[in-house]
N, C-alpha and C positions, 0 to 999 in steps of 0.2 A: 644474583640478579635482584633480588630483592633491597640490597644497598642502593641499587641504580634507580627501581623505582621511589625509595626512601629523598634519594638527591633528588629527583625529576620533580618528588612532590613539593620541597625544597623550592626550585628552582621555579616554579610556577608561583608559588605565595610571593617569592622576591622579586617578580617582575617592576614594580612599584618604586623599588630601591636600586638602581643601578649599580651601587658597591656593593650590594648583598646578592645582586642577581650575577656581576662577575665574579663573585666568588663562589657560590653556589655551582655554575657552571665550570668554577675550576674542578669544585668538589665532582661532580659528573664524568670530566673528564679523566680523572686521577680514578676514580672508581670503574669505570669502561677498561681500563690500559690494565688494571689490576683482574678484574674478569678475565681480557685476553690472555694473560701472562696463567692463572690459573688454569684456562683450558688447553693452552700451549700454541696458540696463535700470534705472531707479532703482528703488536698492535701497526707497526709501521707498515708492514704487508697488506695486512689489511685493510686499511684505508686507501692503500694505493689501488687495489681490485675493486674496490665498491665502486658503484656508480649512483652519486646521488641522484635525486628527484627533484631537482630546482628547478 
């Protein structure tokens, strides 16, 4: 988890740069799916049960 806040923080300074901020966000993503996969949750499962807040 501490990777995810590491991208997040990342991902906040590169708002500014739009190539840096999509990449960043890939990094985020690619870091999340790795989480899931360590705790033994698929990441595709998962996302399907959540319910965002939009």
């Amino acid at each position: 988890m501490k990777k995810i806040d590491e991208v997040m923080h990342e991902a906040q300074q590169a708002v500014v740069d739009e190539a840096k901020l999509e990449e960043e966000v890939g990094d985020l993503l690619f870091a999340t799916v790795n989480l899931s996969r360590h705790l033994g949750v698929k990441a595709e499962v998962a996302l399907q049960k959540s319910k965002p807040q939009i």
